[in-house]
N, C-alpha and C positions, 0 to 999 in steps of 0.2 A: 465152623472152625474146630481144630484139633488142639488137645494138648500131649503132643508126645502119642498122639492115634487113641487117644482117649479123650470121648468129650469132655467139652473143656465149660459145660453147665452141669453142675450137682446141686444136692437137693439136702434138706433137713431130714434128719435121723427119725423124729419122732415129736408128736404136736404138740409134749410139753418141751422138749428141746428148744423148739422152734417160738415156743411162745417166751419162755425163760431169755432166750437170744435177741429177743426182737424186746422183750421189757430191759434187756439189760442195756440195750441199744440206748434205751430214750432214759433209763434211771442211770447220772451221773453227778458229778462234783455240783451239778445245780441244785439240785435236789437236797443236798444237807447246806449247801454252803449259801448259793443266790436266794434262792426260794427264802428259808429265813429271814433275812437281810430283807428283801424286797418285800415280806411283807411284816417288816420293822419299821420300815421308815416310809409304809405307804398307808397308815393309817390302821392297821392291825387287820381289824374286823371288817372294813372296809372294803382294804383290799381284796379280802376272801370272796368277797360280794365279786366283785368286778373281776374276780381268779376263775370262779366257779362258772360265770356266765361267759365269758371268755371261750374256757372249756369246752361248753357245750356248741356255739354257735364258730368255733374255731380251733379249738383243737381238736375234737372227736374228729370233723367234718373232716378235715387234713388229714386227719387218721387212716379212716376208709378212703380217702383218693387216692392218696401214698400209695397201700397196698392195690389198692386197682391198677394205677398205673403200673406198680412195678408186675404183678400177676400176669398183666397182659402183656407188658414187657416179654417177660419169660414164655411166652408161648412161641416167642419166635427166636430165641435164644437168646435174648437182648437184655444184661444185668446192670446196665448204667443208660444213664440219664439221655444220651445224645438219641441211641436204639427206640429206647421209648417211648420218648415225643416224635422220632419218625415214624415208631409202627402206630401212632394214635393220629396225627396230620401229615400227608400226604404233600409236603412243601421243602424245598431246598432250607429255608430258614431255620425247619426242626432241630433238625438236629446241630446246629450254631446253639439255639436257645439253649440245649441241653447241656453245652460244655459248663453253665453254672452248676448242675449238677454232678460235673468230676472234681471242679477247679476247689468249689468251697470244701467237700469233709477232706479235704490235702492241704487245705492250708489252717483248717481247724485241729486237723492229725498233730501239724507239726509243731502248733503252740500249744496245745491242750497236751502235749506227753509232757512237756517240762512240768508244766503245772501239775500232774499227776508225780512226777520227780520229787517235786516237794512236798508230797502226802508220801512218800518213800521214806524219802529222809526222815520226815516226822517219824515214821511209825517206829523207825530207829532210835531217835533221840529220845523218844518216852520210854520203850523198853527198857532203853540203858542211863535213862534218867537226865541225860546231858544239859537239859534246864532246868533242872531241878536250882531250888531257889531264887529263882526270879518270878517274884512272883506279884509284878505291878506286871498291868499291859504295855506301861512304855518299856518297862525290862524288856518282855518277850517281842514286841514290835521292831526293837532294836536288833534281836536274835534272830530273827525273822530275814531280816533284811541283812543281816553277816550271812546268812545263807544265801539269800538271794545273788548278793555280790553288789546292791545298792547304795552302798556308803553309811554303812549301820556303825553307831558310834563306839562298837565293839566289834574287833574282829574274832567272833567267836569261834569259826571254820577256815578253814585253810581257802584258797582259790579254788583249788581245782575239785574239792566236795560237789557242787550243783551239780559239775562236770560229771563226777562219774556214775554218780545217781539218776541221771540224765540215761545217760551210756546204757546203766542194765535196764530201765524201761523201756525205752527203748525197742533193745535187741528183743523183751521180751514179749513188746507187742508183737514184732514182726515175726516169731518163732511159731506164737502161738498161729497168727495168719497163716504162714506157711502150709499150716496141716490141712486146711481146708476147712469146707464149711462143719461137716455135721464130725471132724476127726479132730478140729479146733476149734474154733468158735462157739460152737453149741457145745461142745463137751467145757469148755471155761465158764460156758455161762449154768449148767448143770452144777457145778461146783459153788463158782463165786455168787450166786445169788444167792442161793441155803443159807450161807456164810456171810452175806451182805445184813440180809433180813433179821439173821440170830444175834447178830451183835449189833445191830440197830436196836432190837428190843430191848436187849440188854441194856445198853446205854439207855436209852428212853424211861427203864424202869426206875436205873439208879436217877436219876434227873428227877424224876416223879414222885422219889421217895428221901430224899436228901432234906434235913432239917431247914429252917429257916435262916435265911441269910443275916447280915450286920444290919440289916435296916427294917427288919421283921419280915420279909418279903418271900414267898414260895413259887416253887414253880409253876404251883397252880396259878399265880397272879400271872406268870407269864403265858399261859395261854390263854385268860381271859382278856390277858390285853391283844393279843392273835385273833381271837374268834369274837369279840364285840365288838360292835362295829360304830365307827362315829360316821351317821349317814350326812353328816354335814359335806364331809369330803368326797362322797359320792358326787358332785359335781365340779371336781378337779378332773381335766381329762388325765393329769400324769399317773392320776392312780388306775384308771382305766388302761393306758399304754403299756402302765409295769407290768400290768397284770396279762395282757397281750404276751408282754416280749416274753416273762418267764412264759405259758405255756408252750411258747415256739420251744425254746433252753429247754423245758422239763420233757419233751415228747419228741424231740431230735427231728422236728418239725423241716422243711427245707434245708436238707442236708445232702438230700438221695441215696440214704443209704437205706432208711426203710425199703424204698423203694429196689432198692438192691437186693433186699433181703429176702423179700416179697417174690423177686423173679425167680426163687428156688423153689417155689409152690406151680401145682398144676391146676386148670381151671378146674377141675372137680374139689380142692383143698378151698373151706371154706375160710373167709376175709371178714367177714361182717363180726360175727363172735368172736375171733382173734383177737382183730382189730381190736374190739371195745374191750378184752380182757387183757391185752396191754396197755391200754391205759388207765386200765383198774388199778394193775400189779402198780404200774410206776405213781399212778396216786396216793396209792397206799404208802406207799415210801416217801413220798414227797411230804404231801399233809400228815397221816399219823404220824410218823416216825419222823420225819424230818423237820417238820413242824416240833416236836416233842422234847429234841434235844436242845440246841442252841441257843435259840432266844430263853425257853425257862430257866434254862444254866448262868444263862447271862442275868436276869433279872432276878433271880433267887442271890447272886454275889453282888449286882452291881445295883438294882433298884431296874423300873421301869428305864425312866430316864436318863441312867446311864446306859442301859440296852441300847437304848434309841441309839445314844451319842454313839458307840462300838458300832451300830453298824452303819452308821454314816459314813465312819471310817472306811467299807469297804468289807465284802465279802470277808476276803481274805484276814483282814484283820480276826472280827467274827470266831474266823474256825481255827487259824493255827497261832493268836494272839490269847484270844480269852477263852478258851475253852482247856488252852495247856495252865493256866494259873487257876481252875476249877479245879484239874486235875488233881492239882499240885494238895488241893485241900481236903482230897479225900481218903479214903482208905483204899489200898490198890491202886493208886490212881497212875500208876506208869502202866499198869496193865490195862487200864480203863482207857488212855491216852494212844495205848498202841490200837484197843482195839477200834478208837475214834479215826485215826489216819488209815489203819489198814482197810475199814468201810469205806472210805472215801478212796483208797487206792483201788480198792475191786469195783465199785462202783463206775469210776475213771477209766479201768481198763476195758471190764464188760461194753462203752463207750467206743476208746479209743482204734477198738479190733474192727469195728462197725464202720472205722470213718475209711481207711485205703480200700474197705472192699470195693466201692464203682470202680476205683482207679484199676486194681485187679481185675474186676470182670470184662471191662473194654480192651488192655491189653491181651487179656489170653482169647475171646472172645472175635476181635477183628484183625491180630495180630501170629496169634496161634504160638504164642508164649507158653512155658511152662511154669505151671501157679509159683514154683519157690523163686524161678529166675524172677518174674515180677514185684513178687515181694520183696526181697532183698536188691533187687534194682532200685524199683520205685520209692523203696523205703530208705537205702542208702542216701539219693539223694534230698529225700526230706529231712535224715540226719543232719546233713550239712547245712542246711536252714535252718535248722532247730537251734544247730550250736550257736547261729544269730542271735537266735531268742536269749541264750544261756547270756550270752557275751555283753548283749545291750538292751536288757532290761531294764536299766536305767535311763535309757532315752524314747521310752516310748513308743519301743518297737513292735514288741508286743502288745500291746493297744491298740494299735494300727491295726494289724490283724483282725484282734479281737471283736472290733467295732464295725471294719466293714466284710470280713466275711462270717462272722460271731453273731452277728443284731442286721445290722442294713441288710446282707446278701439275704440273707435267709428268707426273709419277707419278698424280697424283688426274685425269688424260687420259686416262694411258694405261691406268689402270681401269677407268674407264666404256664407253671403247673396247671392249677387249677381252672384258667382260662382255656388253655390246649384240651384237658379230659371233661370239662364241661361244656362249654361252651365248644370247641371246633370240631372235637369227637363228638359230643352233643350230650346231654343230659339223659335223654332216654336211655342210648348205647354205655352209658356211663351206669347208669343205673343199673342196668343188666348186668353190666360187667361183674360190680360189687357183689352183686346176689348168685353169681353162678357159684353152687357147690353150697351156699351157704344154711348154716345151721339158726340162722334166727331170721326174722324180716325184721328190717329198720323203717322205725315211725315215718312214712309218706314224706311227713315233713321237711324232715332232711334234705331230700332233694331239694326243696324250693331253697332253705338254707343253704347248700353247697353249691344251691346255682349262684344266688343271688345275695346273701345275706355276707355268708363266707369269702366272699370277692369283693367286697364291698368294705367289710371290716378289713381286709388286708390293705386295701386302697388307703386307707384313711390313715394308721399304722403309716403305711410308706411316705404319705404326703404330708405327716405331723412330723414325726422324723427326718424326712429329708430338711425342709424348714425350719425346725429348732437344733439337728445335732449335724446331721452329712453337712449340709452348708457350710456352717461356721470353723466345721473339723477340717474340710478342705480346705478353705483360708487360713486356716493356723489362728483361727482367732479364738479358741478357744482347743485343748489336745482331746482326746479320743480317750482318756484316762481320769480327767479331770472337767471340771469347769474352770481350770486355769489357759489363759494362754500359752502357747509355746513357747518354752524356753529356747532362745538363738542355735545356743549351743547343741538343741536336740534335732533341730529342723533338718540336717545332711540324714541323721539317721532315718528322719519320719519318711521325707521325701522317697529316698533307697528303697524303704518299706514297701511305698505304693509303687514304686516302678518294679518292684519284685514280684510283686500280686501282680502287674499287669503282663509281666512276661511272661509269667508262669501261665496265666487265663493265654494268652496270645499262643502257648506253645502246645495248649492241651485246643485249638484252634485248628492248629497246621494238623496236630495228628488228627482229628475228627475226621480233615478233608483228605490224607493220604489213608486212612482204614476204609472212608469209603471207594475212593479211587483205586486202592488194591483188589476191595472185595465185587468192584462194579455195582455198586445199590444202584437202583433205581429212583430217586427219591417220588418221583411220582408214581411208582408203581408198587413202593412200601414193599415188603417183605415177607418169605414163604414162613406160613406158618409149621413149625414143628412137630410130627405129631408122635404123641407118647410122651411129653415130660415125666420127668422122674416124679415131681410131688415128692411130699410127706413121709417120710418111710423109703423113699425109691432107692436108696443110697446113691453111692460117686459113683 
């Protein structure tokens, strides 16, 4: 396929570009804001047990598939999920399986930019100080939610504020996509990571080095209660599950965009040492840094157990409730405050750029689109879903989202995924695949794990989940936000929700079947391989 007589697959500028792009992929709003939270109220040190081992027998192993499948992907010019799983099984069914790979990062695009919206806004409101002196969590929860537009018992912001904070993310995501991979994407993530990292440390240091709080308590106590571990709770499975779901959250696990990302590599561009230096980089930010800030902020003002109680509350309470009344207590602290939400907004965005690209590579790809028309196509109309988000967030909408293409979808990805490049492509060829080009050998073991161990844990994950949360969430007997019931009044909006996921999955359906009907695939005779990719360096 053409774009404009120019092909319509480019490659990464340069293999710290490319690695900076792919870590900024997986490092987002989880990483300062869930990660925390989840391992606040999963037993601290406990958690980290069940995080770390997680890790290795599921998120590495994910790691390297991801970039396998999408590398091989990219050999036949194929940058989204549907191409993929046909060029790896040789079946009509493939490529159906793969439209979870275009449907979920477009419907995570379109809730995850609001939510970036309001680390905008923050970054605003601390600079200019606009909450300054409130300085209880129910003040700023109250202020929180007059932004949100949830019935905050102050109306601090006008209506149309989320709106237009909304509006320039937005257009900003889609600008930056516009330019292309190594003209955009790698050049934002060249920038916002440096600038991610500097002022993580920052914050982290001041956290680190801030006197004792009203109740004698240091930051230090807060990360001894993070990193020691009560092994009692080690036989809870919900700490093993949290600790599951963040690693999917923190490494942008069944999303397909890794795997998107992956297809601008040629098989000589090695995957094996990338791979595990992206999820170094995002570890690093996660645990040291992300770990570093939050919860010891929290428990240096509020005591352990009031940490705890905040983040029961919820992520979000966490980052844009108690972290603006730390702020408020320090020296600098509207500067400290902007540079907390603008980390979280570059963080967000490095993210956000990552999730339209399948949607991008299959239309220019089987369509012969030009990159900006699809951007601002595809991206227009995810606008108009977004402003859903903006509109009724108060009933639940975004939840909906959040839960089954956020947590559920992602796991029932990375199943399919990993059954297709193991198991139907076959483990040996899979094995080969990983190692072509590569600059390290990975311990033998691994295989048996990615065949066996890593398909297994995702099973279990799916079949705990479906049983205690999709179940009950699809009866409305419990919301997708809460362990509350559905309120009456919210059930028009939730319902809407699911029949808009299902249209939307139903419409990226019709077009799989009309790109291959235009382009005649074979699906049992799979796909010419391309020869010369650009790789690393090749440029557009």
């Amino acid at each position: 396929m053409t774009d404009n007589g120019v092909s319509a697959h480019e490659s990464w500028g340069t293999r710290l570009g490319l690695i900076m792009a792919m870590a900024g992929n997986a490092i987002g709003l989880g990483n300062f804001l869930r990660f925390p939270r989840q391992a606040a109220v999963n037993g601290g040190g406990s958690f980290m047990i069940a995080y770390f081992t997680a890790l290795l027998l599921l998120g590495i192993p994910l790691m390297w598939i991801e970039w396998g499948i999408g590398r091989h992907g990219g050999r036949y010019r194929k940058g989204h999920m549907p191409g993929m799983l046909a060029s790896l099984w040789r079946h009509p069914a493939a490529k159906y399986l793969g439209v979870v790979g275009l449907v979920i990062p477009i419907f995570i695009l379109i809730y995850y930019t609001y939510i970036m919206a309001w680390t905008a806004g923050f970054t605003w409101f601390s600079l200019t100080k606009d909450y300054w002196g409130m300085s209880t969590q129910a003040q700023m929860v109250s202020y929180l939610q007059s932004f949100q537009g949830v019935g905050g018992s102050h109306p601090y912001h006008a209506a149309w504020t989320p709106y237009a904070f909304f509006v320039g993310t937005f257009a900003l995501n889609m600008w930056i996509v516009s330019k292309g991979i190594s003209g955009g994407v790698e050049k934002l993530a060249r920038i916002a990571m440096p600038v991610l990292f500097l002022f993580a440390a920052i914050l982290a240091g001041v956290v680190l080095t801030m006197p004792a709080g009203p109740g004698g308590e240091t930051a230090w106590h807060g990360l001894e209660f993070i990193y020691k571990p009560d092994f009692s709770l080690l036989g809870s499975p919900t700490v093993w599950l949290a600790a599951a779901g963040q690693i999917f959250f923190t490494l942008s696990l069944g999303q397909g965009t890794l795997q998107a990302y992956a297809s601008y590599l040629s098989k000589d561009d090695d995957i094996a040492l990338n791979g595990l230096a992206t999820a170094a980089t995002n570890e690093t930010a996660e645990v040291v840094l992300g770990g570093t800030i939050a919860i010891p902020a929290a428990v240096t003002f509020f005591g352990v157990s009031g940490a705890v109680a905040i983040a029961n509350g919820g992520s979000f309470d966490l980052g844009f409730a108690t972290m603006p009344v730390v702020f408020q207590q320090l020296p600098m602290g509207n500067i400290l405050g902007a540079m907390w939400f603008s980390l979280l907004f570059f963080a967000g965005l490095t993210t956000s750029v990552a999730l339209i690209t399948p949607a991008v590579a299959f239309f220019r790809e089987e369509f012969g689109v030009s990159r900006e028309k699809v951007v601002w196509g595809v991206g227009g109309i995810c606008f108009v879903f977004g402003l859903m988000h903006v509109a009724w967030l108060g009933h639940g909408f975004l939840d909906e989202w959040d839960y089954w293409a956020g947590s559920f979808g992602l796991v029932v990805s990375a199943i399919i995924e990993v059954i297709i490049f193991m198991w139907v492509f076959g483990a040996k060829h899979a094995w080969h695949e990983i190692h072509l080009g590569a600059d390290i050998r990975i311990p033998h073991v691994f295989k048996h794990i990615m065949t066996w161990v890593t398909p297994a844990y995702l099973a279990a994950i799916l079949i705990w989940w479906g049983k205690e949360d999709a179940l009950p969430i699809i009866l409305n007997t419990r919301s997708a936000g809460s362990s509350n019931p559905v309120v009456p009044a919210d059930a028009p909006y939730i319902w809407g929700s699911r029949l808009l996921l299902v249209a939307i999955a139903l419409a990226f359906v019709v077009f799989v079947r009309m790109a291959w009907r235009r382009n005649r695939y074979d699906d049992r005779h799979g796909f010419a391989e391309i020869e010369g990719p650009a790789g690393v360096g090749g440029g557009q």
